[in-house]
N, C-alpha and C positions, 0 to 999 in steps of 0.2 A: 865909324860907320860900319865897316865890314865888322868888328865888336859886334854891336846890334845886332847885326844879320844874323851872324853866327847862333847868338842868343835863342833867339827867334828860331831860328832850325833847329838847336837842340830842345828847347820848348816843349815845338810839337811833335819831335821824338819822340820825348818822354809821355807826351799825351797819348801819341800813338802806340808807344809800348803800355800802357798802364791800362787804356782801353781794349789791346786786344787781350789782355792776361784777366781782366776782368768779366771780358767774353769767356774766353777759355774755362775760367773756374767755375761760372754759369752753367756752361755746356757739362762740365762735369759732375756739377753735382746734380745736374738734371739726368744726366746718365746713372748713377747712383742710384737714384731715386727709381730710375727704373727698372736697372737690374734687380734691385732690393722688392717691387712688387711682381718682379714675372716672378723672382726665387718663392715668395710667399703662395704664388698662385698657381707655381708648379706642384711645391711642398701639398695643396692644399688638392691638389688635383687628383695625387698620388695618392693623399688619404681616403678619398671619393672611391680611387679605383678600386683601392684596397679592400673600402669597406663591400661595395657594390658586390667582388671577387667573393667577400666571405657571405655574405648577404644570398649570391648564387650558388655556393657549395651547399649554404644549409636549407636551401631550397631544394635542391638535386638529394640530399640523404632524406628528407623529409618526404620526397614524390616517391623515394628507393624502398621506405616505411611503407607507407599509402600500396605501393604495387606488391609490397610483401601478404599487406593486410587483404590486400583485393581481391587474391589470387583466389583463395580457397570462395569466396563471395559469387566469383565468377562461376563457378563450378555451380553452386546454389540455386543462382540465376539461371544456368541451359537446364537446370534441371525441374526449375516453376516453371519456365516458359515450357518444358515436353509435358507437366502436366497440365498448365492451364490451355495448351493444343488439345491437350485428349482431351477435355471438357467441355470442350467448345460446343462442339454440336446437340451436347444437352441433356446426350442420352442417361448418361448415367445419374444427373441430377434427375430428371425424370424416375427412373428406375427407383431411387432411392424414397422419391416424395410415396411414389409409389409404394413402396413397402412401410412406410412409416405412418399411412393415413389410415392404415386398422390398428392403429394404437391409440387410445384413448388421451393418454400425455406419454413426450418424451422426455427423456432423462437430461440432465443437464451437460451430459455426455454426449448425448445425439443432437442433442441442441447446435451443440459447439461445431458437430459435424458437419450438420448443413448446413450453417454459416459459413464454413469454409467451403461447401462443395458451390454454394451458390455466389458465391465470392470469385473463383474461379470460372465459373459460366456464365453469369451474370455482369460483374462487376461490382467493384466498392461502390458506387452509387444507388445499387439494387435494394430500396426499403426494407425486402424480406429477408435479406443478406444483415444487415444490421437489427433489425427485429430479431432473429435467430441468436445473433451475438449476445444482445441483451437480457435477453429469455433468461441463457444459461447462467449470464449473471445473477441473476433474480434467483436462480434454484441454485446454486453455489455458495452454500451458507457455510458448510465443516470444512475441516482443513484437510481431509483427505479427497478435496477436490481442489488443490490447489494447481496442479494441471490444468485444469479445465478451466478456472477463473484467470490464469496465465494467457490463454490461447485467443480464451474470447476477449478479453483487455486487448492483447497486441492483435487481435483481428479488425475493435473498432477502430485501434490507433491509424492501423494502414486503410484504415477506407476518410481516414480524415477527421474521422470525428474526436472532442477533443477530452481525454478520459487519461484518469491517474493512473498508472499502471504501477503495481506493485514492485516494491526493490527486488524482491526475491526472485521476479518473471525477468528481470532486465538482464541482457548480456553485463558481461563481468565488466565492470568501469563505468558504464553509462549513468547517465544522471536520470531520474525520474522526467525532470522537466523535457529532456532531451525526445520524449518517448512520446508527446503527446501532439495531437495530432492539430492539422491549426487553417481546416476546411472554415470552423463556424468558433466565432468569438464569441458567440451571443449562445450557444449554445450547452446548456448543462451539461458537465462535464459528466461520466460516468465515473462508478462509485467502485472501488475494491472491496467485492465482498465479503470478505472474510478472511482471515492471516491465521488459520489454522484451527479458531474457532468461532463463535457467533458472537462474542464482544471485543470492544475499541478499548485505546486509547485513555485513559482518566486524561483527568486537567492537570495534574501536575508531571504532566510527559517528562518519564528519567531519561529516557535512551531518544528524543527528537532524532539529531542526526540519523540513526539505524534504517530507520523504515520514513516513507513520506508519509508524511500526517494528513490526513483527510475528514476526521470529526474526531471530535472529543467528548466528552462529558461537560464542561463548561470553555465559555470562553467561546470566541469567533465559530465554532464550531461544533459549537452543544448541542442539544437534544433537539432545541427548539430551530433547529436549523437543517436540521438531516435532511428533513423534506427539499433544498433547496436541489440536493443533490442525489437524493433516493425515495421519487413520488410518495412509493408505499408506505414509508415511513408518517409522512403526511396525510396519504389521503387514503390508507388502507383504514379499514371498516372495524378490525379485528387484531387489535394490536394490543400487544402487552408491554406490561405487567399492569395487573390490575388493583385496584383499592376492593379488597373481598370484602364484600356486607352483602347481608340479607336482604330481601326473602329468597330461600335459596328453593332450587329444584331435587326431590329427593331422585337419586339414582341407584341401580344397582350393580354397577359395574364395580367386577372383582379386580385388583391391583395388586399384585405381590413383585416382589424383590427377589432376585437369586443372584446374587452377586459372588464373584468367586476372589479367592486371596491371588495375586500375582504379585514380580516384581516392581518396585516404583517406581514410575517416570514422570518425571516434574516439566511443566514447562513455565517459561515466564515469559509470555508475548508482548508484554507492555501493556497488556490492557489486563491481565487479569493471572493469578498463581491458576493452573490449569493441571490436571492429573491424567494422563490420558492412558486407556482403560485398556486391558489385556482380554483377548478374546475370551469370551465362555461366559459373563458377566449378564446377566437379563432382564428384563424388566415385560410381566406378562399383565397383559390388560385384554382382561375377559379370553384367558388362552392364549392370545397372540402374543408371542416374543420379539421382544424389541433391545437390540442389542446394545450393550451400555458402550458408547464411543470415547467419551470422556466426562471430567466434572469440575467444575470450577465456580470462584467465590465471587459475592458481589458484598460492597460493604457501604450503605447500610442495605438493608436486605432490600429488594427491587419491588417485591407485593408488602401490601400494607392489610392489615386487620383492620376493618372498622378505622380506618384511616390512620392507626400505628404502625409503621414499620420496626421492625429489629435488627437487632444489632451488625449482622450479616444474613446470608442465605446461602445456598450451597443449590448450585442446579445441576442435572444429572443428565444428560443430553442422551438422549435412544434414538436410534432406528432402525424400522421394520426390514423387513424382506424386501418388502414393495417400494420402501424408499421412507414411508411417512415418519415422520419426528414426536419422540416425545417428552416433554421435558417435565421429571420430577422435582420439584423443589422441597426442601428442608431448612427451615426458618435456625435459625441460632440465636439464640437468647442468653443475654450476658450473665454469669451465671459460676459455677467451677467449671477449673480446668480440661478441656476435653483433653481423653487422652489421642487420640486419633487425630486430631489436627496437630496436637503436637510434632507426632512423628512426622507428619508435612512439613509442619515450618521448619523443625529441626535442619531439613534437607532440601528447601526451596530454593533458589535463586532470588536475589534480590535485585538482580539484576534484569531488561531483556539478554535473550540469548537462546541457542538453542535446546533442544531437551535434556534434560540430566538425569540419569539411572544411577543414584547411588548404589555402590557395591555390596550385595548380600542384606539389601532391604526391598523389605515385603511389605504388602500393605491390601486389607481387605475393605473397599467401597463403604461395605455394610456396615463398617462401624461406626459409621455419621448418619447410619437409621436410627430414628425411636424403635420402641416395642412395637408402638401401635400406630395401625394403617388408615386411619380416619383420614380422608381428605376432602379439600375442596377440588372442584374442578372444571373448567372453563377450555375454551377454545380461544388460539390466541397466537404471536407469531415470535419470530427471535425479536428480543428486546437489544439489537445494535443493530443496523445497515448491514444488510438491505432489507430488514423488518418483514421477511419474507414471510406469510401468513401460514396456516393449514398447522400448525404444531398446537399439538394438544397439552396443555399444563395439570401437573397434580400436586399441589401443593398441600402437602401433609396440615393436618390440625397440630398435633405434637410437638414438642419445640425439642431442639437439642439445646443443651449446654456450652456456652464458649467463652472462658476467663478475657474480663476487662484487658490484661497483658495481650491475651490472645488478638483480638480486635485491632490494639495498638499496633502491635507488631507486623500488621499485614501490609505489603509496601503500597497498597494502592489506597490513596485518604478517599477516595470515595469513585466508584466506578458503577452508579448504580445509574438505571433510567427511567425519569420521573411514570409515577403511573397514566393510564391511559384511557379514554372515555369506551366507556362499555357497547354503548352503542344499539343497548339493547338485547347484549348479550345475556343469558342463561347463565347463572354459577348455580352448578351441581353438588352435592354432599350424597354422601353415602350413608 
């Protein structure tokens, strides 16, 4: 009996050691268990802080940039705000309107002026303030007003409106897109008038990247589309280049050439090989001189005979004293080798870029005249955006010469714009 008993006690001993060591291992590996996810969740915490830590530094050198870049900005700023204080009261836009309303037209320079003056008295909201801006645009057709087409661009951009502003006007690094303004969705964008001289772009854009693209000769952007974005292109009255056919008006207006030899300067804007002219170069129409600026090719030629065009054409870009434009054209007809373009292509860029002055080359205009000065002659405007009107054309009767190679050889396949309904217009012969 006591046997038994005994049994029995050590029994539940054993039950009771085996259950509490069964607890015990429970407890422990439930401890484990948790040590092992706080270490995960500290390890995981310290990465957070870490990252957070470095996430804050690069924020603190990036605000350290920002207040470097600012600084000079700031200075910018007290010094719009002292002049748009002195403005305020009006006077001096007053004064200005004042002196500029016995002028019959302003220049696209004064334009631009009081755009800015009434921008600063007014405000960006002020209609005559953006009228003014646009003007200038409209009369900034040559590249030696590339200032002016600068100012009034980034003057529509800050009053909101939303217009392409050329690469060349942009602070260094900015992006085109960055520059435009973003009052009106719906509203036509304004147009870059001109990159140095009065044609765009061909269709088969070499250098895109360079410059923002804004029309071209074909494609999204062709001819038949300018108007979307430069009215006059569309809806001006007097637009060129024209299909010449008879019956024509006899005239007697004298045209002669004085063109002088200088050194040569090439450009290649992406839209067209350009030669841009050395002072003393002339072009007199009935006495009045009209200074040659530059001259550049179109290929196939932009005026048509009796509804043929040629092979290229060569236009000769003038302006008067007074500002008015005249453009002589010279037909080229495939033919022998000119020797005179030769020397161009010789030394052209093929590239865009900017001007090139080969070393110890000379070159005289005149040698891409005929003998003879028979022409036709119409009223008519630049044949790219912004189709600005009031340019008188004289397209020589005479053809020049220029080798099938020649033709080949010119990097733009075709940069020309289709002709344009006369309207009514007069073509004159001599």
């Amino acid at each position: 009996m006591k046997r038994i008993i005994f049994e029995v006690i050590l029994a539940l001993a054993l039950a009771g050691a085996g259950a509490f060591g069964w607890t015990s291992w429970k407890q422990n590996q439930s401890a484990t268990g948790q040590i092992t996810a706080l270490k995960a969740a500290s390890e995981a915490a310290s990465k957070a802080a870490a990252d957070k830590a470095a996430t804050v530094k690069a924020a603190e050198e990036e605000m350290t940039a920002l207040r470097a870049e600012m600084a000079p900005l700031e200075g910018q700023a007290q010094q719009l705000a002292a002049v748009k204080a002195a403005m305020a009261n009006g006077t001096t836009l007053t004064d200005l309107e004042a002196a500029y309303k016995a002028q019959k037209k302003l220049s696209a320079e004064r334009q631009v002026g009081l755009g800015a003056v009434r921008m600063l008295t007014k405000g960006a909201d002020d209609p005559a303030t953006l009228a003014a801006f646009r003007k200038a645009l409209e009369m900034s057709e040559l590249g030696d007003r590339k200032n002016t087409i600068c100012a009034a661009q980034i003057g529509l951009a800050a009053a909101g409106e939303k217009v392409s502003i050329l690469a060349d006007c942009l602070p260094k690094g900015a992006k085109p897109e960055a520059a435009k303004g973003e009052k009106s969705e719906k509203a036509a964008p304004e147009e870059k008038a001109g990159e140095k001289d009065e044609h765009g772009k061909p269709g088969d854009k070499k250098s895109p990247e360079k410059h923002a693209v804004h029309w071209s000769y074909d494609g999204d952007m062709g001819p038949e589309r300018w108007g979307k974005e430069f009215p006059t292109c569309a809806k001006g009255k007097s637009q060129s280049p024209l299909d010449i056919r008879g019956p024509f008006v006899k005239t007697r207006t004298v045209v002669t050439a004085d063109y002088k030899e200088g050194p040569l300067k090439l450009l290649n804007n992406g839209h067209t090989i350009q030669v841009n002219a050395n002072p003393g170069s002339k072009l007199r129409i009935d006495g009045v001189a009209y200074e040659l600026l530059q001259f550049h090719f179109h290929r196939p030629s932009e005026e048509k005979i009796d509804g043929k065009p040629m092979a290229m054409v060569v236009h000769f870009v003038h302006k008067s004293a007074e500002g008015k434009l005249a453009v002589l054209g010279v037909l080229l007809k495939e033919g022998n080798e000119n020797p005179g373009i030769k020397t161009l292509w010789t030394h052209m860029p093929l590239d865009e870029g900017p001007e090139v002055a080969p070393e110890g080359v000379s070159f005289n205009p005149g040698n891409l005249l005929p003998r003879e000065f028979d022409f036709y002659s119409y009223e008519g405007s630049l044949t790219t955006p912004p189709c600005t009107e009031g340019v008188r054309f004289f397209i020589l009767k005479s053809t020049v010469n220029v080798a099938k190679e020649q033709v080949a050889a010119f990097p733009f396949r075709r940069n020309a714009r289709p002709v344009q309904e006369p309207n009514g217009r007069e073509i004159s012969t001599n």
